[in-house]
N, C-alpha and C positions, 0 to 999 in steps of 0.2 A: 465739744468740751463738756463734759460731764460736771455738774455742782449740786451741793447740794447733798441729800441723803444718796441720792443717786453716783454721787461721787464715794460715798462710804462703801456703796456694797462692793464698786468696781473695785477699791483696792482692799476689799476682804481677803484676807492670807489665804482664808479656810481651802483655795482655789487650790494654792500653792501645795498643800499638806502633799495632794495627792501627784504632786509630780516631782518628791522629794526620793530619789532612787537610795534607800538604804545599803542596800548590796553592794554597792561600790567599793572601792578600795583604793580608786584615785584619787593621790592627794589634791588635784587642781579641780577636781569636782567638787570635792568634799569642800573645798575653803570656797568656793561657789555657791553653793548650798547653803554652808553656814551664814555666809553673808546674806546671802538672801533673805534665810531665814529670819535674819535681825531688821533689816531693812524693812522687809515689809512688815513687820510688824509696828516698828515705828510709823509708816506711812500713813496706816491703820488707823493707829491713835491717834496722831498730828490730825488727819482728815478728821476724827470726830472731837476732838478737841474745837478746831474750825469750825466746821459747818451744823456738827446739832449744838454743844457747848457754847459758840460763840466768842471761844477766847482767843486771843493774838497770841501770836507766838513771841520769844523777846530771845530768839536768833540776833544775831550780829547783824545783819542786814536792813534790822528794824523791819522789815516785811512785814505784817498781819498773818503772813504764815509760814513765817519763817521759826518754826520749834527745832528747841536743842534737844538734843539726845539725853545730856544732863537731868532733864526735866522730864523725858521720858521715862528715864530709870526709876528713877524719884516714884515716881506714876504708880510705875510696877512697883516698886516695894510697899508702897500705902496698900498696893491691894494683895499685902500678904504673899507675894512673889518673889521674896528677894530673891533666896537659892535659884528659883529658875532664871531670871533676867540675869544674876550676875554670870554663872552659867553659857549662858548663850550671847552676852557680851562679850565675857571672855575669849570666848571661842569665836567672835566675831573680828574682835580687836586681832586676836593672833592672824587668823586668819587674813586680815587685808592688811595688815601695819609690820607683819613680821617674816624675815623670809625661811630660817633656819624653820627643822622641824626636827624634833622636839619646838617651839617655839618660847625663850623666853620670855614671860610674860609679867609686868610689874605690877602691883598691886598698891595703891596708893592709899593710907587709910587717914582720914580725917583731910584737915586744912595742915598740918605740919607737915615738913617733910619726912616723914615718919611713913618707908615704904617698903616692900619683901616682896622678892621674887621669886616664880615655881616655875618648871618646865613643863608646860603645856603640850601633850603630843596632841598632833591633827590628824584624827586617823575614826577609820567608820564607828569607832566606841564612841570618839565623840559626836558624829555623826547624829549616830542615835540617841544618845541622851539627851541633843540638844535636839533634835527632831520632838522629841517628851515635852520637854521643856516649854519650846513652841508649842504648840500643841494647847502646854494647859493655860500659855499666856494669851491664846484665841480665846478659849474658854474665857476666861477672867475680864479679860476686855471686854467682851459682848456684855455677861451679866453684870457687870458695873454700869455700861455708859445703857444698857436696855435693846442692844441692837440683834437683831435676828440670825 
């Protein structure tokens, strides 16, 4: 079991970048991918939130490391991310919560019930935007938390 900074590097994305197949045009890859894509990123940050940071996470589970996503978003927009985190959320959320494609996708804005919906296509355009996306939210994680 790996801990520790030694636990950060293993779940670095940066792995992943390179085994993200652009060129596809499969839709069950593609929402694979995209998920992926969000996922590990979150893991990312939760791990260094943990183990260099120090902070518990305040997940349902009450765990120590148990982090919401909620909070990861948050994360991402302090560090000047919003466009790409919502971006690749979006496309995440469709992706694993929605079956139709076009998918649509709700958009919730504040604490009211105050919400609007767009039809999301899952298709290699978003692929690659949200591969971008990724990409520059590895960037930004590392030079925020100092990690190599």
């Amino acid at each position: 079991m790996y801990q520790g900074t030694n636990r950060i590097s293993k779940l670095d994305p940066s792995i992943l970048l390179k085994s993200i197949d652009l060129g596809t045009n499969e839709e069950v890859e593609i929402r694979r991918q995209l998920s992926a894509m969000y996922m590990a990123l979150f893991n990312f940050w939760a791990a260094i939130e943990y183990y260099q940071v120090g902070n518990n996470g305040g997940g349902i589970s009450l765990e120590p490391d148990d982090f919401r996503e909620l909070d990861f978003d948050k994360k991402m927009v302090a560090m000047a991310k919003s466009r790409e985190i919502q971006y690749l959320a979006f496309s995440r959320n469709a992706s694993d919560h929605r079956l139709k494609n076009p998918a649509e996708n709700i958009i919730f804005m504040g604490v009211k019930p105050n919400q609007r919906s767009h039809n999301l296509m899952i298709d290699n355009t978003r692929l690659n935007r949200s591969y971008q996306c990724f990409a520059d939210l590895i960037k930004a994680i590392k030079a925020t938390y100092n990690v190599p």
